[in-house]
C-alpha positions in Angstrom: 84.6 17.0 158.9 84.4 15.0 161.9 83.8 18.1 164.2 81.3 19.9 162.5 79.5 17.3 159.7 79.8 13.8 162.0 81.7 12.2 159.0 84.8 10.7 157.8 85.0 11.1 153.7 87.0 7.7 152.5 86.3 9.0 148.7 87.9 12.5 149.4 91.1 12.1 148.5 91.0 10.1 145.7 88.0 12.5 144.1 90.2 15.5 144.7 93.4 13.8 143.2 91.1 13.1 140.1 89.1 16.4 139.9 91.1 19.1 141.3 93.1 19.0 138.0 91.0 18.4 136.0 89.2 21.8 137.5 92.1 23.5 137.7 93.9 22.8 134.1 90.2 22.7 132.1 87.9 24.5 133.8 89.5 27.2 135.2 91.9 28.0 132.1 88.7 28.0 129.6 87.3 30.7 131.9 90.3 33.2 132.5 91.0 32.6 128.3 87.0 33.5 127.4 87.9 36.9 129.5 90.6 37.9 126.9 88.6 36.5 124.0 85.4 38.7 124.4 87.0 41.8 122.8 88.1 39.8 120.4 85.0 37.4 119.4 82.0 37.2 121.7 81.1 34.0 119.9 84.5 32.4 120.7 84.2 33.7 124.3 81.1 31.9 124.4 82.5 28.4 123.3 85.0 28.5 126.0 82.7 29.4 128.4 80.2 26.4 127.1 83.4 24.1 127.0 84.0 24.8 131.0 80.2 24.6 131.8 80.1 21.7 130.0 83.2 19.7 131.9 81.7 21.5 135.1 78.6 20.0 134.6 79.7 16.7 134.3 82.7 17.1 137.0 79.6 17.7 139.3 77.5 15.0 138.1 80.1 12.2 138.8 80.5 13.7 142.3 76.8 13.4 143.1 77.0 10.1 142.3 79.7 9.1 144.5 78.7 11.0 147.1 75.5 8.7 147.2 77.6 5.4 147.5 76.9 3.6 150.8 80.9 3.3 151.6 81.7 7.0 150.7 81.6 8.5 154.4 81.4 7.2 157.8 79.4 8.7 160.3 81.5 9.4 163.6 80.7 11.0 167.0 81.3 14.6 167.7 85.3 14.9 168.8 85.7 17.4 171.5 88.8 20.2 171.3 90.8 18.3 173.4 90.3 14.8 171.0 91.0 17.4 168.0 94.2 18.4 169.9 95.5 14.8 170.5 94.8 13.9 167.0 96.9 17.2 165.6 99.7 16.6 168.2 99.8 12.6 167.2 100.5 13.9 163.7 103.0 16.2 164.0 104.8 13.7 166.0 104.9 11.5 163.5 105.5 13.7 160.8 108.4 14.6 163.6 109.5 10.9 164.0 110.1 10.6 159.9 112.2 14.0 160.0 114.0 12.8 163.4 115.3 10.0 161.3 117.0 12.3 158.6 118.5 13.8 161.0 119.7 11.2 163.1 121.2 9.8 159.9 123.1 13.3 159.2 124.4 13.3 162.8 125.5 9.7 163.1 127.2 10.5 160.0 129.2 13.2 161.6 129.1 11.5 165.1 129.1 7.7 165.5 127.8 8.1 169.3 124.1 7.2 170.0 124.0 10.2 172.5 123.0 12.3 169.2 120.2 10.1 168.2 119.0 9.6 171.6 119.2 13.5 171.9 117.2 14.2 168.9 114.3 11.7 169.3 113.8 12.3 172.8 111.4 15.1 173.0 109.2 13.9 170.0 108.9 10.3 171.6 107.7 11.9 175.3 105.1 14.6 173.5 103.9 11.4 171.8 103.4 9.5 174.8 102.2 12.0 176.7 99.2 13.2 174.5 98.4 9.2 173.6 98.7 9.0 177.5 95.8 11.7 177.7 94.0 10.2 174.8 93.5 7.3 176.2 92.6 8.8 179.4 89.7 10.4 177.7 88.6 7.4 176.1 88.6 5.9 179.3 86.2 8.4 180.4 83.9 8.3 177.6 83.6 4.5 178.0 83.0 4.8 181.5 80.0 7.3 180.4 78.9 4.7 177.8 79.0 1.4 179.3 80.0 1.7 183.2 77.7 4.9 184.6 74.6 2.7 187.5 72.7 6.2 187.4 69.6 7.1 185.3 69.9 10.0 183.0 67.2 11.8 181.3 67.1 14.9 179.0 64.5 16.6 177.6 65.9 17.7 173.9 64.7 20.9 173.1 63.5 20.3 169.6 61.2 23.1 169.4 57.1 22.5 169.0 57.6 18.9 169.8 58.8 16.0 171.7 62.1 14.4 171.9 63.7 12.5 175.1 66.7 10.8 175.5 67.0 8.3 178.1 70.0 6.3 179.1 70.1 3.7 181.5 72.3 2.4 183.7 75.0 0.2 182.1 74.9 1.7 178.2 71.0 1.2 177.2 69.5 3.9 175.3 66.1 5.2 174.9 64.7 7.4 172.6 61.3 8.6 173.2 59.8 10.6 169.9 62.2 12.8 167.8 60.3 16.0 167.2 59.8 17.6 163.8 58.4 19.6 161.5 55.6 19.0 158.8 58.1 19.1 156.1 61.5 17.9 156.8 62.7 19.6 153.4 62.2 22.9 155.1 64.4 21.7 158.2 65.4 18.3 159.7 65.2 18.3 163.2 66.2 14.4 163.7 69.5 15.7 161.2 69.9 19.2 162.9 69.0 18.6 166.7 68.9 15.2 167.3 71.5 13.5 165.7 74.2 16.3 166.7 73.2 16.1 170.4 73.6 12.3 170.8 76.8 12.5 168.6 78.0 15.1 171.3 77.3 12.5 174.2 79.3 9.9 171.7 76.0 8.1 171.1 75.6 5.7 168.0 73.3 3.1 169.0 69.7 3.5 170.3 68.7 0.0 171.9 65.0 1.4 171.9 63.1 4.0 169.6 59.8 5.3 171.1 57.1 6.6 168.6 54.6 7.8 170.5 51.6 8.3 168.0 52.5 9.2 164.8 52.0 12.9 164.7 54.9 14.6 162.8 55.9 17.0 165.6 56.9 13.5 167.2 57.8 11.4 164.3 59.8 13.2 161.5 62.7 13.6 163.8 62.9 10.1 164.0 63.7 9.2 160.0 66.8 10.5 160.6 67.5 8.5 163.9 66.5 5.3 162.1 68.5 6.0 158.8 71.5 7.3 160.6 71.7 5.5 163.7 72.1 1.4 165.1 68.6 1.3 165.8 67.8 -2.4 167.8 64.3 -1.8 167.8 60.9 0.3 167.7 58.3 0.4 170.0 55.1 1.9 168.3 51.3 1.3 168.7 51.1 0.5 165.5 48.6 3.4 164.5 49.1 4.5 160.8 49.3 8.0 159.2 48.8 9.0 155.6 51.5 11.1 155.7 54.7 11.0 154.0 57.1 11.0 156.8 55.3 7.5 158.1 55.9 6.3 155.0 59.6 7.4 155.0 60.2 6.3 158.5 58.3 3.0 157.8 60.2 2.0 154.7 63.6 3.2 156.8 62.6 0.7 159.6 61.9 -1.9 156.7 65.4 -1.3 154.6 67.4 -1.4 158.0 65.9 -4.3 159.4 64.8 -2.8 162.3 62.5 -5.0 164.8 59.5 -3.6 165.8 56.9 -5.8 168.4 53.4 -6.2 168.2 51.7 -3.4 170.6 50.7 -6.7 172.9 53.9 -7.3 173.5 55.4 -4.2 174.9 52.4 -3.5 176.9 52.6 -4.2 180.5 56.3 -3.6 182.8 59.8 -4.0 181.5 62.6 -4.2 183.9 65.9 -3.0 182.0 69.5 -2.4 184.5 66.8 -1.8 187.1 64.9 0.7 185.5 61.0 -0.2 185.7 59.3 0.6 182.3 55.5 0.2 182.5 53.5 1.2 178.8 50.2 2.0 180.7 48.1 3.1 177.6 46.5 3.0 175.3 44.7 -0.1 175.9 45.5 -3.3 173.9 42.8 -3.5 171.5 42.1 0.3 170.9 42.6 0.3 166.9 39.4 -2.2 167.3 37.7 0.7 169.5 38.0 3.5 166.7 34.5 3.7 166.6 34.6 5.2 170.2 35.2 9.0 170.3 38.5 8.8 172.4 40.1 6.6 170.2 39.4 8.1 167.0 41.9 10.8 168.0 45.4 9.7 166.8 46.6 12.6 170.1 44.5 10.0 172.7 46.3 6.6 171.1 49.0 8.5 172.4 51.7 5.8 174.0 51.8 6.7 178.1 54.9 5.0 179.3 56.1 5.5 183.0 59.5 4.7 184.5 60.8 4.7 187.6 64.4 3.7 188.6 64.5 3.6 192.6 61.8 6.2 194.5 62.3 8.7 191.2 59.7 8.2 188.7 59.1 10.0 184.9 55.8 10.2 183.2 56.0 10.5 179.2 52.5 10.9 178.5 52.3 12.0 174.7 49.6 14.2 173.5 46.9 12.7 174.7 43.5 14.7 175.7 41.1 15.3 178.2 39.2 11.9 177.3 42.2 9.9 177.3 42.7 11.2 180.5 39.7 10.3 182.5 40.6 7.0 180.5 44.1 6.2 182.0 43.2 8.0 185.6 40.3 5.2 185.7 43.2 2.2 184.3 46.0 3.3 186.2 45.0 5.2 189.4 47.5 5.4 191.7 50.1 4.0 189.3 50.6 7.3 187.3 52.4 9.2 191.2 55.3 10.7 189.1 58.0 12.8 190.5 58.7 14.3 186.8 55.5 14.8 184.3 56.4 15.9 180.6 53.0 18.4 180.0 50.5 16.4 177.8 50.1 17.9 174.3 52.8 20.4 175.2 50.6 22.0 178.0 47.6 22.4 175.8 44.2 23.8 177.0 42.4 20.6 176.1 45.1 18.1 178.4 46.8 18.0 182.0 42.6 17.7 183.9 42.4 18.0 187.4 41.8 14.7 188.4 44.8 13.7 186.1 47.3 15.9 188.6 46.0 15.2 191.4 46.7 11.4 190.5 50.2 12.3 189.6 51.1 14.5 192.1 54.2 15.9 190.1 56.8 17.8 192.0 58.2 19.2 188.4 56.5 19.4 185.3 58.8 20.1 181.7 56.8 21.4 178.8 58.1 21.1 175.7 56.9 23.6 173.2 58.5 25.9 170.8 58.6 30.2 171.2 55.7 32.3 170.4 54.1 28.8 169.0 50.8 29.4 166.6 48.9 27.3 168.8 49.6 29.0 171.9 51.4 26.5 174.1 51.4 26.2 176.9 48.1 27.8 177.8 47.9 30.1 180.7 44.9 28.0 182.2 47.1 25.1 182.7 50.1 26.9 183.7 47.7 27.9 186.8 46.7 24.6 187.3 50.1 23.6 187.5 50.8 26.2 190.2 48.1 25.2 192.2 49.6 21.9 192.4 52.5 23.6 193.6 54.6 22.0 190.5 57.9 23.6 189.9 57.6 24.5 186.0 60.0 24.3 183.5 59.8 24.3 179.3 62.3 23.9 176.7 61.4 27.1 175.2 63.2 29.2 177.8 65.0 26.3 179.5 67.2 24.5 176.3 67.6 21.0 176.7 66.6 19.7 180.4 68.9 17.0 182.0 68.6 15.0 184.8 69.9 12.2 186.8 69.2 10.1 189.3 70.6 7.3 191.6 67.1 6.4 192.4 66.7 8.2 195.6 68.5 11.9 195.0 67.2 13.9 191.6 69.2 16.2 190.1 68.2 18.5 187.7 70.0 20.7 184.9 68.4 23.2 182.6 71.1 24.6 179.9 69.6 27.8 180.8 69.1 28.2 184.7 68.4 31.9 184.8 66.2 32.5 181.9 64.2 35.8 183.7 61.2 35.6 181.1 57.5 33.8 182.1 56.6 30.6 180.2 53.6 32.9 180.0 55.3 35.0 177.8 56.6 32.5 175.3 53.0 31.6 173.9 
C-alpha cells in the first residue's frame, strides 16, 4: 500500500474481518449452489444468483462509503526497498522475540541456567538492533535531505505538454511552480499520477509555496491534486479567473483547506527566502484593470514571470507568455531577466522566446517542457534555431525525463534522467 498507492488503510482490517465472511459464507456459496441448481430449475438458479448480487451489491455499497471517510487512509511517502526491508526484518523479529520466549520457557524448564535463554535470544535481539541501527541511519539521511541540505535544488517534472517545477530551498522550503495537466483530469490526473508520486519519492508532504502561473489547465489541473492531497501553506496566483471547471475545483480546494492565498500586490516585487532571491517581475500590478489593452487580454501574457537566483546561478520561470508580453517585460525589467537557466516560454512556441528577449537573458541552458509528437508542434524549429544561435545548450522533458539541478550558488550541476537520449528535440514535434 505504502509502496505503490502512498497510503496506510486504518479501516482495512476491520472491513475485511466484517466482509470477508460475509463474502465467503453468502456470497460465494449462493454462486457455487446456483451452478448445481440450473439443471435442475433455471428459475431457482436465478434466485440464488439474485440473492448473491443482491448481498454483493450492498457489501460494495457500504465499502464505498467508508472508503470516503476522511480518517479511512493516511497518505505516507514513498518507502524505498531498503525502508521495506527494515520494516519486514523488525517484524519477524518480533514475531521471533514472542516465539523466543516459548522456548526459553521449555528450556529453563529442562535447564535452570540462563546460558540457554541468553543462547536463544541472542541472535534475534542483534538482527533487531542492527536493522533499527540502519533504520535510523536512513532516517537520518532523509532528514538531512529535508531540513539540513544549504544548496538550491531544482527539477523540471516532466509532466508532458505542460509545466511543473519543483523547487527546494536551502533549509526544507518547498516551491512548486504550476502542476501540469490535462483538459480533463477524468481522463488522467497528472497532479495524482506524476506529481504527487515524484514528491512522495523525495519524502515530500508539505509545499510552503504553490505557484499558479496563469490559469491555463496544462499548468493548473495538476495542482487540485497538490492542494487536496498535500500541506499546502500558501498560493501565489495573479488572481486571473478561468471559466473552467478545474479553477473551480482548485479554487474551492484552496477554500475547504484553508489555504492562504495574497493579493497579487503583495507578492510582487523580491522575496528573500534561506538566501534564495525571488523577484515576481510580471505581469504588472494593475493588469486585470488593463484588459482592454491587447497584451493583456491574453490569459498566456498575464503569465506570472518570477526569477530566482541563489548566489551567481539564476532561473527564469517565465510561463506562457507571448511575443507582446515580451517586448513588455524586456522594456520593465532590462537587464534584470540575465538568467543562467530559462524554462522556454509557451513550451518553445513559434509566437514566444523574441530576439530581443534572449539577448536580455543571455541563457547558457534553456529546458523546454513539452510533451512527444504534441498537436501543436512544440517546440518549433524556428526557435530551436534561435536558441542555437545564442549558443544555448538545449534540453526538453520530452527526451530528457525530469531535469534536476543544484546549485551552491556559484557551481551548477545539472541532471537529466535520460543523458544520452540520441533523438533531436526536432524530431519530437
Amino acid at each position: 500500500m505504502m509502496r505503490y498507492f502512498n497510503q496506510v488503510s486504518l479501516v482495512g482490517l476491520p472491513a475485511n474481518v466484517i466482509f470477508i465472511p460475509l463474502i465467503g459464507f453468502v456470497v460465494v456459496p449462493l454462486g457455487i449452489m446456483s451452478v448445481f441448481i440450473y439443471p435442475l430449475t433455471v428459475s431457482g438458479a436465478l434466485v440464488c444468483l439474485k440473492a448473491a448480487s443482491a448481498v454483493l451489491e450492498y457489501v460494495i455499497t457500504i465499502i464505498n462509503h467508508i472508503s470516503e471517510w476522511t480518517f479511512a487512509a493516511i497518505n505516507t511517502v514513498t518507502p524505498n526497498y531498503l525502508e521495506i526491508f527494515c520494516f519486514y526484518v523488525l517484524f519477524w523479529v518480533l514475531l521471533n522475540l514472542k516465539s523466543v520466549q516459548i522456548r526459553t520457557a521449555l528450556a529453563l524448564s529442562k535447564d535452570h541456567s540462563s546460558q540457554s535463554k541468553n543462547s536463544i535470544q541472542k541472535p534475534v535481539v542483534i538482527v533487531g538492533l542492527i536493522t533499527v541501527l540502519v533504520f535510523s541511519a536512513d532516517v537520518g539521511y532523509w532528514l538531512y535531505q529535508r531540513c539540513w541540505r544549504d544548496d538550491f535544488r531544482v527539477t523540471m517534472i516532466d509532466v508532458g505538454h505542460g509545466n511543473a517545477s519543483l523547487l527546494e530551498l536551502p533549509y526544507g522550503y518547498n516551491m512548486l511552480i504550476d502542476g501540469g495537466g490535462f483538459s480533463d483530469n477524468r481522463v488522467f490526473d497528472v497532479g495524482a499520477s506524476i506529481v504527487a508520486p515524484f514528491l512522495w519519492q523525495k519524502k515530500i508532504r508539505r509545499i510552503d509555496t504553490l505557484v499558479l502561473s496563469h490559469p491555463n489547465s496544462d499548468h493548473l489541473n495538476g495542482l487540485i491534486y497538490i492542494a487536496e492531497n498535500f500541506h499546502v501553506k500558501n498560493v501565489w496566483t495573479n488572481h486571473e479567473t478561468a471559466n473552467t471547471y478545474g479553477y473551480q475545483m482548485f479554487m474551492e480546494t484552496i477554500k475547504k483547506n484553508n489555504i492562504q492565498v495574497p493579493a497579487y500586490s503583495k507578492i510582487t516585487g523580491v522575496h528573500d527566502i534561506g538566501g534564495v532571491h525571488i523577484d515576481v517581475l510580471y505581469p504588472p500590478v494593475n493588469f486585470i484593470e488593463k484588459k482592454e489593452i491587447e497584451t493583456w487580454r491574453n490569459v498566456n501574457n498575464n503569465s506570472l514571470v518570477l526569477k530566482i537566483s541563489f548566489g551567481a546561478t539564476s532561473f527564469l520561470f517565465p510561463g506562457d507568455i507571448k511575443a507582446q508580453a515580451e517586448y513588455a517585460l524586456v522594456s520593465k525589467a532590462g537587464d534584470k531577466l540575465k538568467s543562467t537557466i530559462l524554462l522556454a516560454p509557451h513550451h518553445g512556441s513559434k509566437t514566444s522566446s523574441t530576439e530581443n528577449f534572449l539577448e536580455k537573458v543571455g541563457p547558457e541552458t534553456v529546458i523546454i517542457s513539452s510533451g512527444w509528437k504534441y498537436k501543436f508542434g512544440f517546440p518549433h524549429l524556428s526557435v530551436l534555431k534561435r536558441y542555437q544561435k545564442k549558443s544555448c545548450r538545449i534540453l526538453g522533458t520530452a527526451l530528457n525525463g525530469a531535469i534536476s539541478m543544484s546549485t551552491d550558488g556559484q557551481a551548477l550541476t545539472i541532471h537529466p534522467y535520460i543523458s544520452d537520449n540520441k533523438a533531436s528535440l526536432g524530431n519530437i514535434r
